[in-house]
Each structure stands twice: as C-alpha cells, then as structure tokens.
N, CA, C and O of each residue as an XYZ file, in Angstrom:
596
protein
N      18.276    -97.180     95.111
C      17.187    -98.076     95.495
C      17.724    -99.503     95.615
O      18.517   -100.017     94.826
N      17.179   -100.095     96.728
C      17.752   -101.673     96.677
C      16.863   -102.327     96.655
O      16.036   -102.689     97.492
N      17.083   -102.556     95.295
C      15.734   -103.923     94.550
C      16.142   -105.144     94.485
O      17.334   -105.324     94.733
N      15.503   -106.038     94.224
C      15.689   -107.886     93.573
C      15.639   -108.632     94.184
O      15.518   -108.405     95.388
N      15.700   -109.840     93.734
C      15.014   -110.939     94.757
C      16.465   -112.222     93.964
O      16.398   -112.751     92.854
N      17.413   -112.354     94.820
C      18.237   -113.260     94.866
C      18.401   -114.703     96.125
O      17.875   -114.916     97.217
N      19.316   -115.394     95.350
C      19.006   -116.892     95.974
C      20.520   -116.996     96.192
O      21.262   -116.769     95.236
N      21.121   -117.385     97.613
C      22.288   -117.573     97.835
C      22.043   -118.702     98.721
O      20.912   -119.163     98.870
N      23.534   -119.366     99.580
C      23.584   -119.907    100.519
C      24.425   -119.728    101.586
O      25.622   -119.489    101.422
N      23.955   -119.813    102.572
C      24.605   -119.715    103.738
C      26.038   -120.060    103.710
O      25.874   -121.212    103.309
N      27.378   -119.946    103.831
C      28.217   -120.924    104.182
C      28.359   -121.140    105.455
O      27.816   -120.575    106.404
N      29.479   -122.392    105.417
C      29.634   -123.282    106.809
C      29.634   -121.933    108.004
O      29.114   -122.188    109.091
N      30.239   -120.466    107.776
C      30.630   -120.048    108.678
C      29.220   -119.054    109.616
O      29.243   -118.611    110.764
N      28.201   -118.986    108.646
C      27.549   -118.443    108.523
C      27.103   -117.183    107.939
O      26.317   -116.370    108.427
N      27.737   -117.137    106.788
C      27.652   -115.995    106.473
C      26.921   -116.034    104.978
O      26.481   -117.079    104.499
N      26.851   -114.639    104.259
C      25.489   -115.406    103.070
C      26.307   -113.481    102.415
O      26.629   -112.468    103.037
N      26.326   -113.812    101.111
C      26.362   -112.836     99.862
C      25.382   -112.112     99.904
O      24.246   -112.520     99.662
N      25.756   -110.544    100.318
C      24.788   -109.618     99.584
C      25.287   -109.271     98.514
O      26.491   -109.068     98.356
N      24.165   -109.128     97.398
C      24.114   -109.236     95.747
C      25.149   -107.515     95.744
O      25.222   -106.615     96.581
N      25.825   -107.719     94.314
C      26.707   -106.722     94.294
C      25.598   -105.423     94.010
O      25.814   -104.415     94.684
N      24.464   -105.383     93.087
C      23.564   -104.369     92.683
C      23.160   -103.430     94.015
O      23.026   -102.207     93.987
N      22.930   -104.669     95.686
C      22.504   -103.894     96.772
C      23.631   -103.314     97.050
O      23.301   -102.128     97.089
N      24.969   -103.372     97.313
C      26.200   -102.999     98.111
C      26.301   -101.429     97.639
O      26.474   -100.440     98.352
N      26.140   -101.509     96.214
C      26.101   -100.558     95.663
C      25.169    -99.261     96.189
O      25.420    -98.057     96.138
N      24.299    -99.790     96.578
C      23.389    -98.663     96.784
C      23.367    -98.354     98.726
O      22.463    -97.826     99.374
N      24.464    -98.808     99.142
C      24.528    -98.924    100.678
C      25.951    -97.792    100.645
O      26.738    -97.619     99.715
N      25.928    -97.049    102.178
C      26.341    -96.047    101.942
C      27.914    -96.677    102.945
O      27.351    -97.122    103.946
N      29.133    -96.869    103.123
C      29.894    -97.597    103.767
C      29.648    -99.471    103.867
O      28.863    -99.946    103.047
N      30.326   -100.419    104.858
C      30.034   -101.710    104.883
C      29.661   -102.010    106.237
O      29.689   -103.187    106.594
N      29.279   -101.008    107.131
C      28.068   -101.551    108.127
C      26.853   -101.475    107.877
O      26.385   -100.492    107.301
N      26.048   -102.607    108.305
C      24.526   -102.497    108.547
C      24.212   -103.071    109.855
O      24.925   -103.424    110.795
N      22.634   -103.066    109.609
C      22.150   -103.457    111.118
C      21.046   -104.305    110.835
O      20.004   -104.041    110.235
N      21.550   -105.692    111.521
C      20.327   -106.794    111.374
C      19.148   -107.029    112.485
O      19.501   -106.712    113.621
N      18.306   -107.342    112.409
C      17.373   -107.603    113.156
C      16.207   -108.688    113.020
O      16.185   -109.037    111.840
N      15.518   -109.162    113.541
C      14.029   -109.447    113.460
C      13.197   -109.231    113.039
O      12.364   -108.721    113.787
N      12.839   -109.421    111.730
C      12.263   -109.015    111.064
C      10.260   -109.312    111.243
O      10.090   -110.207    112.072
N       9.071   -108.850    110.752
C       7.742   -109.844    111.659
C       7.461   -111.110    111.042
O       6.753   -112.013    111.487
N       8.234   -111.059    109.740
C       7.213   -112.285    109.231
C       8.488   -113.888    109.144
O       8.660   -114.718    108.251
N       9.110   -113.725    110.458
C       9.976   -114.743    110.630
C      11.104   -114.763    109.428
O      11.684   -115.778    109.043
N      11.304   -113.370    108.894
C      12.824   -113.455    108.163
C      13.829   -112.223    108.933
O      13.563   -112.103    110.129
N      14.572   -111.603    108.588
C      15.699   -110.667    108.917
C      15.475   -109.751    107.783
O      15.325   -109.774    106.561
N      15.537   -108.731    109.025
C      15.870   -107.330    108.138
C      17.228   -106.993    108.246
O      17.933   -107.421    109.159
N      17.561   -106.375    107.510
C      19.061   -105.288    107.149
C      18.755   -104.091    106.956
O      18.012   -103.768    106.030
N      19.309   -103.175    107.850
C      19.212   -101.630    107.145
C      20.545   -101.027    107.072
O      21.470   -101.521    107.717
N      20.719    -99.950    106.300
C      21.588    -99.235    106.141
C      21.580    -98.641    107.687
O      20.568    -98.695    108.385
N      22.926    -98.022    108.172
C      22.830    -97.455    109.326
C      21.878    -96.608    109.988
O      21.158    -96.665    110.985
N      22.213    -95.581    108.812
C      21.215    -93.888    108.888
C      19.546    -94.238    108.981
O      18.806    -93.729    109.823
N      19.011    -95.432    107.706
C      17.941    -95.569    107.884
C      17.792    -96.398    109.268
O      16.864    -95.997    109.970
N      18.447    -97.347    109.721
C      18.032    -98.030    111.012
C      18.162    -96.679    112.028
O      17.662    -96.948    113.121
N      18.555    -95.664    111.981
C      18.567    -94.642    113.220
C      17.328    -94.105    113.089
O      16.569    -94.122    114.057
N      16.867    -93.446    111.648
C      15.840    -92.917    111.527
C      14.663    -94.218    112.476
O      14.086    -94.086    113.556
N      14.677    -95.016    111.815
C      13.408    -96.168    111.981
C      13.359    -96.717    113.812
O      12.336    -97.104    114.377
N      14.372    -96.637    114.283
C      14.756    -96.502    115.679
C      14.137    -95.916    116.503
O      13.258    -96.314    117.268
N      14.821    -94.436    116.291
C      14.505    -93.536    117.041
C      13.058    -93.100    117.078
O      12.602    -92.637    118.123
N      12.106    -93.257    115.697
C      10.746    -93.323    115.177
C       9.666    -94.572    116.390
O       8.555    -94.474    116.910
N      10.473    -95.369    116.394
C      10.143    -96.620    117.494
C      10.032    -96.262    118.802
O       9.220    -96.364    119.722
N      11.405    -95.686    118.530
C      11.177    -95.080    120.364
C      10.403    -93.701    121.061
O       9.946    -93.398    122.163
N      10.576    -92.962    119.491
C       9.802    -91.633    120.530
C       7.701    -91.764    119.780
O       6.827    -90.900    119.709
N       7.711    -93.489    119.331
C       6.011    -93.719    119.291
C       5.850    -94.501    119.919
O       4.809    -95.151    119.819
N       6.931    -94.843    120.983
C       6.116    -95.784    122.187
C       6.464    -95.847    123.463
O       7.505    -95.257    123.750
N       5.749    -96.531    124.529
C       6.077    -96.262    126.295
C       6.543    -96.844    126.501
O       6.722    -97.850    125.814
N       6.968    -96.660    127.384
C       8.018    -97.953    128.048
C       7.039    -98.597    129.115
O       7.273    -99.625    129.750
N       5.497    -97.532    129.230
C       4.554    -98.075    130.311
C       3.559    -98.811    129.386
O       2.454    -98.895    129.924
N       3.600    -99.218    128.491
C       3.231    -99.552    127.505
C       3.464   -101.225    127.340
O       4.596   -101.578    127.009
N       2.270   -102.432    127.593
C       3.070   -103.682    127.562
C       3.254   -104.010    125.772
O       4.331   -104.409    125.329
N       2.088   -103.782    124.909
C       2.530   -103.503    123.566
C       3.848   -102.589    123.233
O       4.800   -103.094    122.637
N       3.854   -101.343    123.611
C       4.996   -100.861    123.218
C       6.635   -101.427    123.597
O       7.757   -101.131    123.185
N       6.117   -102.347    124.555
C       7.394   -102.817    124.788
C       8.092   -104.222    124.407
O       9.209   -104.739    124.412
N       6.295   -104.632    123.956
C       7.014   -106.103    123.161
C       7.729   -105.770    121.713
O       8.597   -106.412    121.122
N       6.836   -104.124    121.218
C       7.809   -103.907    119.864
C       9.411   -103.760    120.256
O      10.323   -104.493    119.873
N       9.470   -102.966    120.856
C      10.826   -102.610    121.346
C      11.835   -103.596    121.569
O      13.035   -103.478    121.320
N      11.154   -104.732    122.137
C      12.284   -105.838    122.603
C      12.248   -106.613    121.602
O      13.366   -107.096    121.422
N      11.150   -107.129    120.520
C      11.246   -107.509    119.548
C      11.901   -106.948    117.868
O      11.907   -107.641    116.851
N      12.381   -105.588    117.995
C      12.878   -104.888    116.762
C      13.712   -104.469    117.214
O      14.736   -105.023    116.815
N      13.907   -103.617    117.991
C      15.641   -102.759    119.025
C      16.353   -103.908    119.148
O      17.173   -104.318    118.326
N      15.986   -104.536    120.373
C      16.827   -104.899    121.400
C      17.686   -106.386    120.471
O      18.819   -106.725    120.815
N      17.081   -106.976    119.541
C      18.003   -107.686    119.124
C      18.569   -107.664    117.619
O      18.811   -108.548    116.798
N      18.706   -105.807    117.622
C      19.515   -105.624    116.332
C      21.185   -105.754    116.297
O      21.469   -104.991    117.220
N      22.044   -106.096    115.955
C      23.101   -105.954    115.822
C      24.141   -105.363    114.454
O      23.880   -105.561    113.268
N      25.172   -104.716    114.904
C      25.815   -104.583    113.769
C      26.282   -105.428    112.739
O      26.542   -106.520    113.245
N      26.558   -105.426    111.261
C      27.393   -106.483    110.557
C      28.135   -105.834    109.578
O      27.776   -104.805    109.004
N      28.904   -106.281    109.438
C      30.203   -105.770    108.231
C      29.837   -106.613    107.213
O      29.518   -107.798    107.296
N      29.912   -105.875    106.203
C      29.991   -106.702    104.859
C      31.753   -106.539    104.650
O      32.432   -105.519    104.774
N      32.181   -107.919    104.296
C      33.695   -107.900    104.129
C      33.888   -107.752    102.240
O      33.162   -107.877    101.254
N      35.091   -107.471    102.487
C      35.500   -107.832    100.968
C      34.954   -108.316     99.995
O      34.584   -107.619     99.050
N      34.762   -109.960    100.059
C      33.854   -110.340     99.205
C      32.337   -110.473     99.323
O      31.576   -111.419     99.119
N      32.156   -109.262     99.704
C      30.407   -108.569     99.655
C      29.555   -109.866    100.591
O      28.368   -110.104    100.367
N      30.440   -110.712    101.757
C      29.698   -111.169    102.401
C      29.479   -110.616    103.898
O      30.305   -109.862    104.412
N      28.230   -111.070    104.612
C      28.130   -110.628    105.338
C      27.539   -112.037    106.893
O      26.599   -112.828    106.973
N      28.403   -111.776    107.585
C      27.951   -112.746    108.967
C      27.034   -112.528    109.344
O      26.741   -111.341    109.485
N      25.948   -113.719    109.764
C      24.856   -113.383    110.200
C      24.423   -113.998    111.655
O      23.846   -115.085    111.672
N      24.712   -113.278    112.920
C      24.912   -113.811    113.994
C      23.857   -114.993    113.846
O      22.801   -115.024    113.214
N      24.549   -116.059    114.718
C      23.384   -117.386    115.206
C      22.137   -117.373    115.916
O      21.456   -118.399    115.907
N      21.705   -116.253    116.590
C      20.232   -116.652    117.190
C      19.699   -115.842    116.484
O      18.502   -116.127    116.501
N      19.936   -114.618    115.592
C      19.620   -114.221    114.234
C      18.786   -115.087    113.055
O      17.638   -115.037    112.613
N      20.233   -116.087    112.725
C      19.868   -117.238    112.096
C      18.743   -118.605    112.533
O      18.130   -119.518    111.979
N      18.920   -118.151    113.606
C      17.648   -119.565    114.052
C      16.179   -118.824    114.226
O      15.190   -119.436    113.823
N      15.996   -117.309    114.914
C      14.985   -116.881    114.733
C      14.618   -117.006    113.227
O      13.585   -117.648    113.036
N      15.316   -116.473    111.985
C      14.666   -116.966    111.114
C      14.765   -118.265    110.586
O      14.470   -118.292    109.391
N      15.065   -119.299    111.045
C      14.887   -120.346    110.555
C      16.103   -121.004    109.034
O      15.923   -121.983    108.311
N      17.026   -120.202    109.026
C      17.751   -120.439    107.695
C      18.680   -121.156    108.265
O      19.312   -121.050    109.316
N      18.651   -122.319    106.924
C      19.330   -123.444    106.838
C      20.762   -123.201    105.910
O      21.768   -122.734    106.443
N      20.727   -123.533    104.630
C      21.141   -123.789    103.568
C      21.012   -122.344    102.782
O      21.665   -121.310    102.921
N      19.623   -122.761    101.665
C      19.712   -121.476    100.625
C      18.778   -120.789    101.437
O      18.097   -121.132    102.403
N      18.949   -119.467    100.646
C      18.178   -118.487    101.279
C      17.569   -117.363    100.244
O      18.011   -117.310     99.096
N      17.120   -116.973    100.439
C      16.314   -115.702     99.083
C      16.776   -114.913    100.205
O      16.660   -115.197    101.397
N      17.575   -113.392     99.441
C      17.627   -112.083     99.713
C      16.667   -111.111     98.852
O      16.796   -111.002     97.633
N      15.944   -110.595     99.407
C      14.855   -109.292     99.001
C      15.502   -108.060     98.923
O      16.209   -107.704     99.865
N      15.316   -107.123     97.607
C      15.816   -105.567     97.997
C      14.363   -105.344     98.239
O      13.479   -105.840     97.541
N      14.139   -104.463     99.408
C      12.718   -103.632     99.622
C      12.690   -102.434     99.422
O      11.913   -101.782    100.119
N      13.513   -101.736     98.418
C      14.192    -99.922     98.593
C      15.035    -99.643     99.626
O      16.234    -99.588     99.353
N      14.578    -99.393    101.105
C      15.051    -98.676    101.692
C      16.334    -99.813    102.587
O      17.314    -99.481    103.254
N      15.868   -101.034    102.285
C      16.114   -102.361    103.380
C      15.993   -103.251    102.716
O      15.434   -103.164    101.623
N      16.742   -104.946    103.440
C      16.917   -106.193    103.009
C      15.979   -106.774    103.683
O      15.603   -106.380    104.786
N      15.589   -107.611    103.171
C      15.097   -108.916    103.883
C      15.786   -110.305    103.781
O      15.819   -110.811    102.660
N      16.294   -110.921    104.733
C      16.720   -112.480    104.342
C      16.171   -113.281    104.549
O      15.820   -113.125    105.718
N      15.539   -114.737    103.963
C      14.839   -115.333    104.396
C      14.963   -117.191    104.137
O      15.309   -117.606    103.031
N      14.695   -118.002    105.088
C      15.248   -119.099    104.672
C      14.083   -119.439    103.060
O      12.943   -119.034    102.832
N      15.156   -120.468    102.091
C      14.060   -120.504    100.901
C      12.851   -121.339    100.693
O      11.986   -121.137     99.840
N      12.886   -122.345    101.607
C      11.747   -122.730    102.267
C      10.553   -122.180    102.421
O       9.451   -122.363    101.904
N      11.142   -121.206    103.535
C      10.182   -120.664    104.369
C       9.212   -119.700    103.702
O       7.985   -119.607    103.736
N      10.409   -118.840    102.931
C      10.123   -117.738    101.822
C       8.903   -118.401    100.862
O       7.875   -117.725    100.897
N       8.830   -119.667     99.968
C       7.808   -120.108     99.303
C       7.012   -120.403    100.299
O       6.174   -119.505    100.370
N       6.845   -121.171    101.078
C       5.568   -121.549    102.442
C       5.022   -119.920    102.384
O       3.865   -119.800    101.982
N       5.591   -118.923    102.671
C       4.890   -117.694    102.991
C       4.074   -116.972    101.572
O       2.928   -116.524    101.541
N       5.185   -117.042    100.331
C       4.258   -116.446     99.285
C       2.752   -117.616     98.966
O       1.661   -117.149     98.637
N       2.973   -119.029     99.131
C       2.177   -120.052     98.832
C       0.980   -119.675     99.300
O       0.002   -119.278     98.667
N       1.197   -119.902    101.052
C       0.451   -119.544    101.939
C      -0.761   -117.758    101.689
O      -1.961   -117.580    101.897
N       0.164   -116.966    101.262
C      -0.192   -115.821    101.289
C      -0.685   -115.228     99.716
O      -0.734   -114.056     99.341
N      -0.959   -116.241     99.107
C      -1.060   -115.814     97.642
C      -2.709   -115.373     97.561
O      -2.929   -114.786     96.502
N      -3.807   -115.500     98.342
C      -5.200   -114.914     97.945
C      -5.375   -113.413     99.080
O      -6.011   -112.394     98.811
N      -4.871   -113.597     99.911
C      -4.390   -112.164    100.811
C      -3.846   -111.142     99.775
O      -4.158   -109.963     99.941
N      -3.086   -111.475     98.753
C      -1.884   -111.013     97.936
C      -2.905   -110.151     96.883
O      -2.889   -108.974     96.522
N      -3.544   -110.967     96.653
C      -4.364   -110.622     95.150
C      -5.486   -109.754     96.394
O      -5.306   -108.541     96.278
N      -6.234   -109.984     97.172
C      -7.293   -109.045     97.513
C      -6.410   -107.392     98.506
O      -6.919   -106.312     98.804
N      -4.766   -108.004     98.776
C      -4.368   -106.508     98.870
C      -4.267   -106.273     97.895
O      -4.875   -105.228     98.124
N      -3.966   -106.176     96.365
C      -3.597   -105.657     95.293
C      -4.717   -104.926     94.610
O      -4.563   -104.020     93.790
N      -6.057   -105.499     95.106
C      -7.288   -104.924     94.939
C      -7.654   -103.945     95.252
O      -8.470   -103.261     94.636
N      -6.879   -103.554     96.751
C      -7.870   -102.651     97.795
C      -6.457   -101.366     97.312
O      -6.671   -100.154     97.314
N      -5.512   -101.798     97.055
C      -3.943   -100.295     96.532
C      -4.338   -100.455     95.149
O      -4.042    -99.405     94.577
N      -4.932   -101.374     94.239
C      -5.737   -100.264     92.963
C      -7.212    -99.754     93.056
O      -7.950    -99.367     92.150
N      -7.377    -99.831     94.026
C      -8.471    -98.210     94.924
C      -8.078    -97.398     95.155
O      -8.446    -96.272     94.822
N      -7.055    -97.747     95.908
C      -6.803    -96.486     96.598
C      -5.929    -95.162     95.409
O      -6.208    -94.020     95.044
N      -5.119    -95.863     95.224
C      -3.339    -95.401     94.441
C      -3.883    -96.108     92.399
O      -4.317    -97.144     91.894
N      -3.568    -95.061     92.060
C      -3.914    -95.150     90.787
C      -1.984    -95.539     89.956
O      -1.467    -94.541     89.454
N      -1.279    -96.653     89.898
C      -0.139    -96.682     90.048
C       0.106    -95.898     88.422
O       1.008    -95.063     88.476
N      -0.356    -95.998     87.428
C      -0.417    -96.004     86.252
C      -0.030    -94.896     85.861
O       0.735    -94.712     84.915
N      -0.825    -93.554     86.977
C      -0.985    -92.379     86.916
C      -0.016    -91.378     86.738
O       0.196    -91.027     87.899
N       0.907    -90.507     85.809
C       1.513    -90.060     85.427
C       2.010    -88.752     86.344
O       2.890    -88.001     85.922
C-alpha cells in the first residue's frame, strides 16, 4: 500500500524525492505521470496505469466530445519517469506548470497511486475544501459502516 503525506522540494533540475516507504511498495523504477483533476499530478505504477488506461478507453468514444476531453486530459499527457538511484524522480516541465509547483511540494500515498502537489496549493485546496470534507464524511458514515469488523 502507498500511504503518507510528505513534504519535499523540487530541485533546480526539477526533480522532487519519492519517500523511501512508497518506492518500496512500487514494483521496478518506472512510473507514469499525468494530470491529475484537482490541479496536482498523479503517479502510477505501470501495471496500474495500464489497467486505469485501458478502463478509460474501452468507457469512452472517441464520438464522444466529453469522452474525449477525458482522454486528452488523462492519456494523452501521461509520460514515463524513472526514479533514479537516489529515489528521485524528474518531473517533466509542462507537467510541472500544469500543476503549479514551485519550490516545496506535499507528496500523497493514495494506495494504489501518488499525488504531487505544489504546498501552497495543497493547503488553498484542503482550506478551501474543509466543510465539503466534513459533509462527505457524513454521507460514507451512511453509507459504509468503517468500524465494522
């Protein structure tokens, strides 16, 4: 599982530390970055970006003007990245400007996937999103009893 919520920084070259706890749980040192919706970057492991891919493509049209803004917005500008040696990883430049990262940055484990996000931006969004937060947390202890054995 790739959990936690870490704070790194970019260096000059562009590149930013994934935490040693995630590397661990990644299967080789490629992944695949992308566009993430809420203006940060996702990372997936390969296998899961094929699964989540191919899931994309055989649930939507290509005659489709929605299905095709997903497509060009999640496919079309994923790229590969190597994590090198010292567990860093390059993060192409229009990558980096779609999400907005400067300096530091918060990395997310989400289980299956990363999120990167500038640290800015990352508080503006939990700030912003903190009474949304509490009335979803309301409506998944309706639904999902988490407690439940």
């Amino acid at each position: 599982m790739i959990t936690g919520e870490y704070r790194y920084s970019l260096d000059e070259k562009g590149r930013i530390m994934i935490p040693v706890r995630m590397r661990t749980e990644i299967a080789g040192n490629v992944m695949i970055l992308t566009r993430g919706v809420d203006r940060c970057l996702w990372i997936f492991p390969t296998d899961e970006w094929k699964r989540i891919s191919e899931n994309i493509l055989a649930s939507t049209s290509l005659f489709q003007e929605r299905a095709r803004l997903i497509q060009r917005r999640i496919i079309a500008p994923a790229q590969e990245a190597e994590i090198d040696k010292a567990g860093r990883m390059s993060i192409p430049q229009t990558l980096r400007e779609f999400a907005g990262l400067k300096k530091e940055c918060i990395v997310l484990g989400m289980l299956k996937y990363i999120e990167i996000w500038d640290a800015e931006t990352y508080l503006e969004y939990l700030e912003k999103n903190e009474s949304s937060f509490k009335e979803a947390a309301e409506e998944l202890g309706e639904k999902v009893n988490l407690w439940k054995v």
